[in-house]
N, C-alpha and C positions, 0 to 999 in steps of 0.2 A: 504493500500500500504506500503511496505518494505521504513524503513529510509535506504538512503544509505550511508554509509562508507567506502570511498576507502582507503582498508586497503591491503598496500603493503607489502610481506614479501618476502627476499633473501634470494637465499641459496650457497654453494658456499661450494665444497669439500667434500658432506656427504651423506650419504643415509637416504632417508625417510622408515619410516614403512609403512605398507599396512594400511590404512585410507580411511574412504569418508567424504562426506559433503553431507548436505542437500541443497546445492547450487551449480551451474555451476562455475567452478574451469579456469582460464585462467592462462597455461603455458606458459612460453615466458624465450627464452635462451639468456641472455643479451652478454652472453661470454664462448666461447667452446663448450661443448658437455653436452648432458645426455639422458639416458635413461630411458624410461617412459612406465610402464608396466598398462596398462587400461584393466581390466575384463579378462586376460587371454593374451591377444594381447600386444606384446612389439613394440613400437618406438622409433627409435634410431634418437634424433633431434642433428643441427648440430647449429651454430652462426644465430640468427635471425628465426630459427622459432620457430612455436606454436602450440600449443593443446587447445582446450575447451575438458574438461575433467567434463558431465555432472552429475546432481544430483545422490547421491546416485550409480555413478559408486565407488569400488573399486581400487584402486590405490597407486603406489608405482612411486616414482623416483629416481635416482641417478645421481649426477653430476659429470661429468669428471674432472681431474685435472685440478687445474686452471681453473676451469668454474665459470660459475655464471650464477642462472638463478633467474626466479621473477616469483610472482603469487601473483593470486588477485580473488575475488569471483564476480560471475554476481548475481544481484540480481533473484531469482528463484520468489517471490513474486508478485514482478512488473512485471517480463515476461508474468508469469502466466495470471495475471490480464488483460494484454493487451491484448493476443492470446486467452482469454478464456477459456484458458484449461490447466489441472495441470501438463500433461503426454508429455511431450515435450521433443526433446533435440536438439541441438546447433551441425551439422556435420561439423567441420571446423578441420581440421589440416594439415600445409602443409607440413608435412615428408612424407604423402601420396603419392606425387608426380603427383598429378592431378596439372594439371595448372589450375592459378587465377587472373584474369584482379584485384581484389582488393587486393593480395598480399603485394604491393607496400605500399599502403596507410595503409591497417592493421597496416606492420610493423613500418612505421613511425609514427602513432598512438600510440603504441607500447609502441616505443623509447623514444617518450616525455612523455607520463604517468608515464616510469618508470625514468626517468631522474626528471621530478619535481613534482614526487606526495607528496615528504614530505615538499613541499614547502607551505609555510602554507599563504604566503603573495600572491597567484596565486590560492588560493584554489580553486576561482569560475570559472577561467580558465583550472585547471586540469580536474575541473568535468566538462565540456564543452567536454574535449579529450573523457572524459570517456561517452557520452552520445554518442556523434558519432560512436563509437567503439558500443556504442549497438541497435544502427543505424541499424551499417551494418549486425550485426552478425544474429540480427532476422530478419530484411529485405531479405538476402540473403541462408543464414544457417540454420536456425529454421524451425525443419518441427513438427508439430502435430503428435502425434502417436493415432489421435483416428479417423481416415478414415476406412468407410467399416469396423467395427468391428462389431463381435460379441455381442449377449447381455451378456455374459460370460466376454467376455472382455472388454465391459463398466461395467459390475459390478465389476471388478476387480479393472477397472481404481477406480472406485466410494468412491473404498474401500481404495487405496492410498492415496488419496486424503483428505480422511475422518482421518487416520491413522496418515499422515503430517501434518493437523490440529490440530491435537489435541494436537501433542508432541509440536509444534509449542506456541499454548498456553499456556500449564500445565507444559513445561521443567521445571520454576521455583520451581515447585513444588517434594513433592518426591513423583512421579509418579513411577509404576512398570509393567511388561508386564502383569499378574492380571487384572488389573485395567483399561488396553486397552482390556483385554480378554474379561470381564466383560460388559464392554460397546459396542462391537462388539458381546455379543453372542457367541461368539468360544473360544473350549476351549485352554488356556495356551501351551499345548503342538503344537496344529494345528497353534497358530500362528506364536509360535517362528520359525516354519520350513517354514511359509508364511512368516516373515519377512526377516529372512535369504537369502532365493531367491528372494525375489524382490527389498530389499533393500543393499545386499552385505554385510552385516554385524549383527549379532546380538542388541537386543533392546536397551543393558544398554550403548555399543560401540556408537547405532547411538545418543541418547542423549547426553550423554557426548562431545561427537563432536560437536553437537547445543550449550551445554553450553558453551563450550571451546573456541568456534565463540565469541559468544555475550559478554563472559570474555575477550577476548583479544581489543577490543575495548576501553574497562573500564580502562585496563591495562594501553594504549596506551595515550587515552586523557582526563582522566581524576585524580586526586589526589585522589579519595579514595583508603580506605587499603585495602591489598590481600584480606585479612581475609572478609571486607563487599562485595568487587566482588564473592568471594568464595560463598559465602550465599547467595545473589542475587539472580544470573544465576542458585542456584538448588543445588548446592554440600553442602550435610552436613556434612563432614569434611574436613576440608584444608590437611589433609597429602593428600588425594586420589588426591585433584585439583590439591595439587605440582607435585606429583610425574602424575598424566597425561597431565603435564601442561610443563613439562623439557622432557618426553618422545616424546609432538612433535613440543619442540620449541628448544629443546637441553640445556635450563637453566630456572633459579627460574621465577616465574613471576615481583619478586624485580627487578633484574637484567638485563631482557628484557626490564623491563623502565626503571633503568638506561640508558641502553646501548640506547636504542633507543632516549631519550632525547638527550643523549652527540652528537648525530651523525646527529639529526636533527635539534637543536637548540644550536648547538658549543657549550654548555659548559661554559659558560661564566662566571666571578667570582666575579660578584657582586651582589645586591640583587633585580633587578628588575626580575619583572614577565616575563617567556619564551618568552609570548605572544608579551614583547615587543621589542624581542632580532630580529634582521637582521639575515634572513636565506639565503643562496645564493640559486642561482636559477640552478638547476642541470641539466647538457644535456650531453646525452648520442651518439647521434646519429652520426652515422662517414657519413651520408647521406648531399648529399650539401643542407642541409634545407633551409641555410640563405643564399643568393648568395648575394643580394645586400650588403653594409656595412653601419657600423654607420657612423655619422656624426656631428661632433661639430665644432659652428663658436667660436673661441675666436678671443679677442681685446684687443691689448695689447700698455700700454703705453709706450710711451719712454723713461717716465722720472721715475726716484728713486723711488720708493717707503717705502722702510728698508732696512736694511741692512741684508744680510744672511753671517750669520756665517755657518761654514763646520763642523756641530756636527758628520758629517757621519765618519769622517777620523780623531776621533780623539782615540779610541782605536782598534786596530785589536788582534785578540786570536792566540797566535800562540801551545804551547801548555806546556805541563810536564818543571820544569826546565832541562833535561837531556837532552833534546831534542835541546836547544840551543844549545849544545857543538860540532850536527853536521853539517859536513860543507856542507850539501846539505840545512839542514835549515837555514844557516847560507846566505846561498848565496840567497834562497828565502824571507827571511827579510830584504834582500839588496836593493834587488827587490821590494818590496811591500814600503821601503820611498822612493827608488828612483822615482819609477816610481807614486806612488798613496798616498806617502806625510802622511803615517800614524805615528801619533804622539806619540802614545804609544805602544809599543807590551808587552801584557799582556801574564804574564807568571804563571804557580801554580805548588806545589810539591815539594818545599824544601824537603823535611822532606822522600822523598824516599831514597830505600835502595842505588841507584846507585850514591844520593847526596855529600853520606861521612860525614854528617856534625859530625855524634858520638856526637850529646845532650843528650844523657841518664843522665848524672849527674851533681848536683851543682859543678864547682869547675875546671870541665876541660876545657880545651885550645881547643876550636872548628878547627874542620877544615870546613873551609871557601873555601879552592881551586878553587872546582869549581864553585861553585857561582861565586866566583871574576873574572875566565874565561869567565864566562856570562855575568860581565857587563861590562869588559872592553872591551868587543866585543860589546856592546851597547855603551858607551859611547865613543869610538874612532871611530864611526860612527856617533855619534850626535844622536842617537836614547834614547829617554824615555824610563825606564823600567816600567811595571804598574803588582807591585809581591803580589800575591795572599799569605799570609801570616800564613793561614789556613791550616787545614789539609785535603786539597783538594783533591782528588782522580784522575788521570785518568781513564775513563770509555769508554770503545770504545761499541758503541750503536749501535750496525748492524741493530737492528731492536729493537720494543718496546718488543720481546721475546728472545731478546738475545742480554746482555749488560755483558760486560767484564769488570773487577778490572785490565785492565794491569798492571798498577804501582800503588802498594797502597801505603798510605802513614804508617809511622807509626805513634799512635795517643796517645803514653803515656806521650806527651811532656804536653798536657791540661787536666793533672790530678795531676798534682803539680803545687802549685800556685808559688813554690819557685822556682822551676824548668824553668816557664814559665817566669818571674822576672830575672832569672841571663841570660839567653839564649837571652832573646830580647836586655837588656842590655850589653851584648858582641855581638851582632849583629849590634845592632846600635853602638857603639862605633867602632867597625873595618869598619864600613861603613864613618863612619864621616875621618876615618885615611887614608884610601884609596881613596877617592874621594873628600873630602871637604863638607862641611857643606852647601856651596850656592846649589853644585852638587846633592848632596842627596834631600835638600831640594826643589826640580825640578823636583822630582821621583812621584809616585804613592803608595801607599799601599794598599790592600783587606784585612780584616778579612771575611771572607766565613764563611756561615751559612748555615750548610745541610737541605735541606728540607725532612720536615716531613709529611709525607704520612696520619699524625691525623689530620692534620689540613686540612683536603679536607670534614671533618664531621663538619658542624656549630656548633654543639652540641658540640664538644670536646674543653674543652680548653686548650690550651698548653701553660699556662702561664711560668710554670716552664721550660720548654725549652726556651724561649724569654730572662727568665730573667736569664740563667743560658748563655745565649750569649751575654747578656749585661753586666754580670758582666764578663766575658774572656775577651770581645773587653774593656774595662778599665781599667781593667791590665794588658792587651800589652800594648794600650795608653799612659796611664800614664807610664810604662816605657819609651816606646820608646819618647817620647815629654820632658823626663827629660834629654834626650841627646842631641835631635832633635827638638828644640821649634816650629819649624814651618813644621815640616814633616803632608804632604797630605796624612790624613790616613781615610778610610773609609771603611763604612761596609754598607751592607752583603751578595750579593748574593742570596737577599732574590725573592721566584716564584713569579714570576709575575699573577700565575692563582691563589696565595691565594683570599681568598675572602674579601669583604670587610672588616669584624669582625677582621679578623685575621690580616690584613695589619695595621689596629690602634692597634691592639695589637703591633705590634711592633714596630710600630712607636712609641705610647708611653712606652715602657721599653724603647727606646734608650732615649728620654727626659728627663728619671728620672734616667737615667745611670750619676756615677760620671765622666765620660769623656765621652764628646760630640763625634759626629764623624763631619768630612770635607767635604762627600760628604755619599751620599745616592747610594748603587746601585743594580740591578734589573737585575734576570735573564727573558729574553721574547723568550721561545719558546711554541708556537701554542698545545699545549697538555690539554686535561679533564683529568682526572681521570682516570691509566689504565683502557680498557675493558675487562669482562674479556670472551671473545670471542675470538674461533681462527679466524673468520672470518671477523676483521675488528681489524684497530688498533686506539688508542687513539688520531688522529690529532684533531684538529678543524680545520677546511676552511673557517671561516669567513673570509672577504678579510678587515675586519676594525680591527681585535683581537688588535695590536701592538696599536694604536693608541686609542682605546678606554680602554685598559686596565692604558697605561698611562697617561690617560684624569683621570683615576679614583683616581690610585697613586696620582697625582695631587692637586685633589680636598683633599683624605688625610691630605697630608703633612701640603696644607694651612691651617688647622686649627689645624697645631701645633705650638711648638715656632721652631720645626727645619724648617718652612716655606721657608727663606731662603736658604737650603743646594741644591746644583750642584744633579740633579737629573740622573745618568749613568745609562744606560742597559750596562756591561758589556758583557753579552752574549747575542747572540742575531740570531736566522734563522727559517726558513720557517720550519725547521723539526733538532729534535733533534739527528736522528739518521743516519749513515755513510756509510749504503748501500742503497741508493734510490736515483734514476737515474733521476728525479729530481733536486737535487744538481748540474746534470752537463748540462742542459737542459739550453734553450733562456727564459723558465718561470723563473728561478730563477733569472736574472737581470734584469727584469719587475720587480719581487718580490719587488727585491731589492729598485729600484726608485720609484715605486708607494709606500713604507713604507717609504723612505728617505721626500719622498714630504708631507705625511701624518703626519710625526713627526716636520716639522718646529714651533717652537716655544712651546714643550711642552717637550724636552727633552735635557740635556745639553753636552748630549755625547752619542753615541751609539759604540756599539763594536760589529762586525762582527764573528761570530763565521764559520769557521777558516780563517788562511791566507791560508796554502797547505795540501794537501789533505799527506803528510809526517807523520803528525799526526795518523793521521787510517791505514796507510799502516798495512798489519799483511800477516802474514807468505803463507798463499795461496791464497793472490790477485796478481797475477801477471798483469793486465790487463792494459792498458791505461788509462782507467776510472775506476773508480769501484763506482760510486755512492756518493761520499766524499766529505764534505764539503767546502773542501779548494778552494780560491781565482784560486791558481795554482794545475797545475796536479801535479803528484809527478815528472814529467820528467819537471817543470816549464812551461808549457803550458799553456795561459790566459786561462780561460773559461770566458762563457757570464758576469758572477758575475764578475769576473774583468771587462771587458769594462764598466757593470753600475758604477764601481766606478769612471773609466778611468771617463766618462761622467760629473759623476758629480762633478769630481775634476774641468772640464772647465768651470762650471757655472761662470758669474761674482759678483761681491762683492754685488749688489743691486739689492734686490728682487722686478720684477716688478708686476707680476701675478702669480697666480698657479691656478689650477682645477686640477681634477680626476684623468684630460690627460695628463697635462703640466706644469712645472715649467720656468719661463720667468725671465732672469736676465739681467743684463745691463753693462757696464764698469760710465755708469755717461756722455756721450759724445758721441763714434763714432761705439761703437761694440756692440750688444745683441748675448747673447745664449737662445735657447731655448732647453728644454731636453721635448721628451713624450715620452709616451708609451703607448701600447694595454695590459695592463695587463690580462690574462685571471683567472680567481679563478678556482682551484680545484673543482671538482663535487662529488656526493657519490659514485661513481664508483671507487675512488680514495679510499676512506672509507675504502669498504668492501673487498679490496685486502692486505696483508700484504707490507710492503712498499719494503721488497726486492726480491718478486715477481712479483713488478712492470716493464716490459716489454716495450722498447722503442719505437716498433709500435704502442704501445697502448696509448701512452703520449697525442696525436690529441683527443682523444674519453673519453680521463679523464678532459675535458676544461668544461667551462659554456657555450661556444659555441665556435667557431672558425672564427667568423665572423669576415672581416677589419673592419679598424675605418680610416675615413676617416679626415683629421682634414684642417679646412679653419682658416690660423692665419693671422692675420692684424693687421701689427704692426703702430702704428699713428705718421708720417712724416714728413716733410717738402715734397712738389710736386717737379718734375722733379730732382730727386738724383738718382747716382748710387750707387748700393751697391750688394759688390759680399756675397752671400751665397754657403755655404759650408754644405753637407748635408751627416752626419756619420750614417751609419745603423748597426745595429745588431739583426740577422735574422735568419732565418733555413739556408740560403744559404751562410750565409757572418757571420763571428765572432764566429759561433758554433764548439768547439773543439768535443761534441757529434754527430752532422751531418756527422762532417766533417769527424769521423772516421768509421761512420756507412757506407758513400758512398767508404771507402774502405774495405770494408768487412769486419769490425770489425777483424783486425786481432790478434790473440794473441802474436804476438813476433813481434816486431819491430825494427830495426837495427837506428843508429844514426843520418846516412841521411832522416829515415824516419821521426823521431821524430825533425830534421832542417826541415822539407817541411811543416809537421802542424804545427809548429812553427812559421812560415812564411806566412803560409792561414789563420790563426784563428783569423785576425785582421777585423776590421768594415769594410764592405765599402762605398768610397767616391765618393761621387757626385758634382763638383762645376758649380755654375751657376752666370750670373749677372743679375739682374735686375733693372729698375727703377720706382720709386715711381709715382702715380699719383693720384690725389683727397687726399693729405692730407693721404696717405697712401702706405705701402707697402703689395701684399699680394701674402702668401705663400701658397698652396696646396699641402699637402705629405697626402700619403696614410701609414700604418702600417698592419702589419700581425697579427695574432695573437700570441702576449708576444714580437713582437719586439719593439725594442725601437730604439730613434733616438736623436742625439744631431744636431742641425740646429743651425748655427754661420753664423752671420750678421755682416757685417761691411763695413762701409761709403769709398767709395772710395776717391780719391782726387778730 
C-alpha cells in the first residue's frame, strides 16, 4: 500500500506545461479563474470548483489574474488496492455543470485541507479531511473500467498494469524503454507508440515525472542534499533534475525549500528545531463553518497586582527630518501628544540634501537652520525629540518588490574620522547654546546600523561590519559626551530577525567598544529572508514573532555586562511595507493590543512605526486610504491603530490580570479598565498574494477563522454595589475609517464636508450600563467580532 503524503502545491499567475502523473491529480481554484485543458477537452473553472484530473491523463493549466489555485495527488496505489483493479478513474468535476447533493461538502473539504494542510501541529486532523474526501470521491465517483471487456482488453489492461509496476519499482534505477521492451517481448519501437497512446506521454517524460513526485517530498521534509535526493529517486545527473525540476516548479529545488520553510514555519531566528516553532492554523473558507463562538471565563481581582508602566507611548516614528518642517505634519504631531501622550517623536535624515547642513568639510560654520526649526517646534510644544543620528535613508516600501530611496542620505560624512569628530562637536555645542544642557540632556539619540542581508547565512560572519559600527558609535560618543556628559545616546537599529549567532555578535563588539551605549534598540518587523518568488512575499504570520523574538534578545543581553541597558524597539509593525490595506483594517489595532499585552514586562519602550500615513504619500496616490502605515490618514482621520492606542492610553496604573484576550487594570480603589480583543492571525492565503494586491473583500477569507469570542469576566467585589460600566467598541461597523469608506463607494475625490463626516463617524462606539454586584462578584458578558477590540471601564458609584 502507497505511504501517503499530502503534499500541497499553489499556483497563482502562471501557466503550466503539458504534464501527467502517475497519480489522480485534485484541482481546486482557491481564488479567481483558470483554465484547464485535460486530453484534448478545455474547462474553464471559476472561484471554488474542481477537477480530478486522472492517472496518466495529459494536462495543462493556467491561472487567471489574480487567481490562485491548489493541487494535490490521490493516492493511485491505495485506490487500486481497495477496488481491485488498476484501470480506474475518479468522474468528478463540477464546471461540468451537472448538479451534486455533495458539492457542498467537497468544497468545504476542500477549503480546510487547503487552509491547514501545512499545519504541521493538526497533521492527524488534516489527514482525517483528506480521508473523507477519499470517502467520497471513490464511494460516489470511481467507476472501474474493466466491465464486459474484451479479452483484448483485459490483456491490454494486464499489460498497464504490469508496465506501472515495474517503473513503479525500478524508477530508482537507470531503467530504459529497452529494458521494459525486453521484459514484455515487444519490440522498442511497438512500444514506444503503445506507450505514447495509453499513457499520454512518452517513457523517459513518464518516469521522470515518478521521480520528480517522490523528489519533491525529500525536498519538502526532509534535510538531505539536492544532490543525494537527485540520486535517490533515479536521476544520474543533477543538471537534468535542476533544470526539470524549475521547469515544473518555476525554481531551484534549494529555493523551493527555502521558500516553503519561510512560509510554513515563519522563519524564525533563533536556533531551535522547525519542528519546535508555533505554526498558525490557516483557514480559508468564506463559508459560515464556525457559527457558534469561543468562549473564555476570566477572574479578575480587585486588588493591585504591579504596577504597569505605558512602554507603548513612549516613542512614535514620524519620519525624514524635512518632513517636520510641514505644517500638515506639524499639526498631526500635535495631535498624536495631545490626544495619545507620545513621549518621543523619533525622527532620521539629517544629513539629506533638503537638510542644508553643508558638513562636507573640517572647519566650516554649519548651517543648522533647519534643524533648529525642528526642535523649536518640539520643544515649545513640550515634545521629546528621539534623532536618529545615522545615515539613515528614507525608503518608501510599496511592496517587498518595490522599495524607493526617496530621500537618500549623503554618507561621506562616516568616512573621515576627522570629519565625523569636528561635525558632532559643532553639533552638540550649538545644541547645548540653543537649548541648555538640562534640555538636550532630556533628548534621545540613535546611531542606526544598516542591516546586512550576510548575516541571514549562519555561516557568514560579519564580524568586521559589527566592529566597524562599534568603532563609529564611539566616536560620535565620545564626542558628543565631551560636551554633553549625560546625553541618552544609543545604538542601533539592529533586525530583530538576526539570529541568534549574530545578535551576541553584536552585542558583544558593543561590550568591548570604548564607549558604552545608554540604551539598546531593535528594529521588529515580521519579515524571513526575501523570497525569491513572485508569488508570495517574505511576511511571517506567526501571531507570537514580537514577543518571542524579544524573549530571545533578552535572554542575550543577560549574559552580558550590558545586562542592565533600557531595551527599545524603535521600529516597530505588523508589515514593513506602505501599500497593504491591512494597515488601514480593524486587524491592525487587534494587532496592535494583543502585541502591547504580549510585550508587558520584557521591553522598555516600543515605537510605532508611523504616526501618519504623510510619510508615504507619493505623487499618484490620491486616494483616502492607500494602504499606509500611519496612526492618521493623511486628511488626519483616526484609523482602528489609533483607537488601540486611544485604548490603551485609559488603562489604569495597576496591573490586575492579562490572558491572550485581556488586559485588567485598576485605579487602586473605585475604577477598573478592562481592554480585549478577538485578535485574528493572518493565514497562507495572505502569503501567496503580493501584499499590494491585496483586495478588501478578501481581508474576511485571509483570517485563521472568523469566528466570535465570547468572553465571561468576573470581577471579585464587595455584594450588593453599584457600578456603572461603560463599554467602547471598535469594529467593522463603528471606529473603521476603511469600512466606513468602502460603505460609500470608495470614492476617489472627496470634498471637505466629506472628509468632516468621516471624521466625525470613525470614533468607537459607546455602550453604558449599571449594574450590581452579587455573591462577592460583578459579572460582565461582551461578545467580540472578529479583530474587534473593546475597552470596558468600571466604576463604583456612590
Amino acid at each position: 500500500m502507497d505511504t501517503i503524503l499530502l503534499d500541497l502545491e499553489f499556483y497563482s499567475q502562471i501557466g503550466g506545461e503539458t504534464h501527467i502523473h502517475a497519480d489522480p491529480e485534485m484541482l481546486y481554484v482557491i481564488k479567481g479563474s483558470a483554465v484547464v485543458k485535460v486530453t484534448g477537452r478545455i474547462w474553464h473553472l471559476k472561484t471554488h470548483d474542481y477537477i480530478v484530473i486522472n492517472a496518466n491523463q495529459q494536462h495543462t493549466f493556467d491561472v487567471g489574474q489574480d487567481g490562485l489555485i491548489g493541487t494535490f495527488h490521490l493516492p493511485h496505489g491505495m485506490i487500486s488496492s481497495f477496488v481491485g483493479h488498476d484501470n480506474f478513474s475518479i468522474a468528478i468535476n463540477s464546471a461540468s455543470g451537472q448538479a451534486d447533493q455533495k458539492n457542498e461538502e467537497i468544497r468545504n473539504l476542500l477549503d480546510e485541507i487547503f487552509s491547514s494542510g501545512t499545519d504541521r501541529k493538526n497533521l492527524f486532523a488534516n489527514y482525517s479531511l483528506y480521508y473523507r474526501l477519499l470517502e467520497i470521491l471513490t464511494g460516489a465517483y470511481l467507476k472501474v473500467n474493466d466491465k464486459e471487456h474484451s479479452e483484448g482488453d483485459l490483456s491490454t489492461n494486464n499489460r498497464l498494469l504490469e508496465i506501472k509496476e515495474y517503473i513503479n519499482q525500478y524508477y530508482r534505477q537507470n531503467i530504459s524503454l529497452n529494458d521494459l521492451a525486453a521484459r514484455l517481448f515487444l519490440s522498442p519501437s511497438y512500444l514506444s507508440k503503445y506507450f505514447k497512446k495509453h499513457f499520454g506521454a512518452n517513457f523517459s517524460q513518464f518516469v521522470n515525472e515518478i521521480r520528480l513526485n517522490h523528489a519533491l517530498s525529500d525536498i519538502k521534509f526532509t534535510d538531505k542534499p539536492v544532490t543525494k535526493i537527485a540520486l535517490e529517486v533515479g536521476f544520474t545527473n543533477l543538471r537534468t533534475f535542476n533544470k526539470l525540476f524549475v521547469s515544473k516548479h518555476g525554481q531551484t529545488p534549494t529555493v523551493y525549500r527555502r521558500n516553503f520553510r519561510q512560509n510554513v514555519n515563519a522563519a524564525t531566528i533563533d536556533d531551535r528545531p522547525l519542528s519546535q516553532f508555533p505554526s498558525p492554523t490557516f483557514a480559508l473558507s468564506t463559508h459560515n463553518d464556525h457559527p457558534d463562538s469561543m468562549s473564555r471565563f476570566v477572574q479578575i481581582p480587585a486588588q493591585r497586582h504591579s504596577r504597569l508602566t505605558p512602554f507603548w507611548r513612549e516613542i512614535i516614528n514620524i519620519g525624514i527630518a524635512e518632513e517636520l518642517l510641514l505644517s500638515d505634519m506639524q499639526n498631526h504631531i500635535l495631535k498624536l501628544k495631545e490626544k495619545l501622550h507620545f513621549r518621543y517623536v523619533r525622527f532620521w535624515g539629517l544629513f539629506t540634501r533638503n537638510m542644508y547642513l553643508n558638513y562636507h568639510e573640517v572647519g566650516k560654520i554649519y548651517n543648522f537652520n533647519r534643524l533648529d526649526r525642528i526642535l523649536d517646534f518640539l520643544v515649545a510644544n513640550q515634545i521629546k525629540p528621539m534623532i536618529e543620528i545615522a545615515n539613515k535613508n528614507k525608503v518608501l516600501s510599496r511592496s517587498s518588490h518595490d522599495k524607493r530611496k526617496v530621500a537618500p542620505s549623503e554618507t561621506n560624512l562616516f568616512y573621515s574620522n576627522d570629519l565625523i569628530e569636528y561635525f558632532f562637536h559643532e553639533l552638540a555645542v550649538h545644541l547645548i547654546d540653543r537649548y541648555g544642557q538640562v534640555e538636550v540632556e532630556s533628548w534621545m539619540f540613535e546611531f542606526w546600523m544598516e542591516e546586512n542581508e550576510k548575516s541571514f547565512d549562519k555561516r557568514i560572519v560579519f564580524d568586521e561590519d559589527i566592529a566597524h559600527h562599534a568603532q563609529l558609535f564611539s566616536l560620535v560618543a565620545g564626542t558628543l559626551r565631551k560636551v554633553i556628559p549625560n546625553i541618552s545616546l544609543g545604538t542601533g537599529g539592529f533586525s530583530i530577525r538576526y539570529d541568534r549567532h549574530c545578535t551576541s555578535n553584536i552585542i558583544h563588539a558593543l561590550e568591548m567598544a570604548e564607549q558604552k551605549p545608554d540604551f539598546l534598540t531593535f528594529y521588529a518587523f515580521p519579515l524571513a529572508k526575501p523570497a525569491e518568488t513572485p508569488i508570495q512575499h517574505n511576511q511571517i504570520i506567526s501571531p507570537d514573532y514580537l514577543k518571542e523574538k524579544l524573549l530571545l534578545i533578552n535572554k542575550v543581553v543577560e549574559k552580558t555586562s550590558l545586562k542592565n541597558l533600557p531595551i527599545l524597539v524603535s521600529e516597530w509593525n505588523l508589515t514593513a511595507y506602505n501599500r497593504n490595506i491591512v494597515n488601514d483594517s480593524v486587524l491592525k489595532g487587534s494587532y496592535i493590543i494583543k502585541n502591547v499585552i504580549d510585550c508587558i514586562g520584557i521591553t522598555d519602550g516600543i515605537g510605532y512605526w508611523l504616526g501618519s500615513d504623510i510619510y508615504s504619500d507619493f505623487i499618484e496616490d490620491s486616494r483616502l486610504i492607500i494602504g499606509s502605515s500611519g496612526l492618521l490618514t493623511k486628511d488626519g482621520i483616526s484609523k482602528p491603530a489609533w483607537h488601540a492606542f486611544a485604548f490603551l492610553n485609559a488603562l489604569g496604573p495597576h496591573l490586575l490580570s492579562k490572558s491572550d484576550h485581556h488586559l485588567a487594570t485598576g485605579d487602586g480603589e473605585n475604577s477598573w479598565t478592562i481592554l480585549c480583543h478577538n485578535h485574528k492571525t493572518l493565514n497562507h492565503y495572505y502569503l501567496v498574494l503580493p501584499e499590494e494586491k491585496v483586495h478588501f473583500h478578501e481581508l474576511p477569507r485571509m483570517l485563521i477563522d472568523n469566528k466570535p469570542l465570547h468572553l465571561n469576566l468576573v470581577l471579585n467585589v464587595p455584594d450588593n454595589e453599584i457600578f456603572r460600566v461603560r463599554i467602547l467598541s471598535v469594529n467593522r461597523q463603528s471606529g473603521s475609517i476603511q469600512d466606513e469608506w468602502n460603505r460609500m463607494n470608495q470614492p476617489q475625490k472627496l470634498d471637505r464636508d466629506d472628509i468632516a463626516y468621516l471624521t466625525d463617524i470613525c470614533v468607537p462606539d459607546i455602550k453604558i450600563i449599571e449594574m450590581r454586584s452579587a455573591e462577592g462578584r460583578l459579572q460582565i458578558d461582551t461578545q467580540l467580532e472578529a479583530n474587534e477590540f473593546q475597552l470596558i471601564q468600571i466604576a463604583r458609584t456612590a
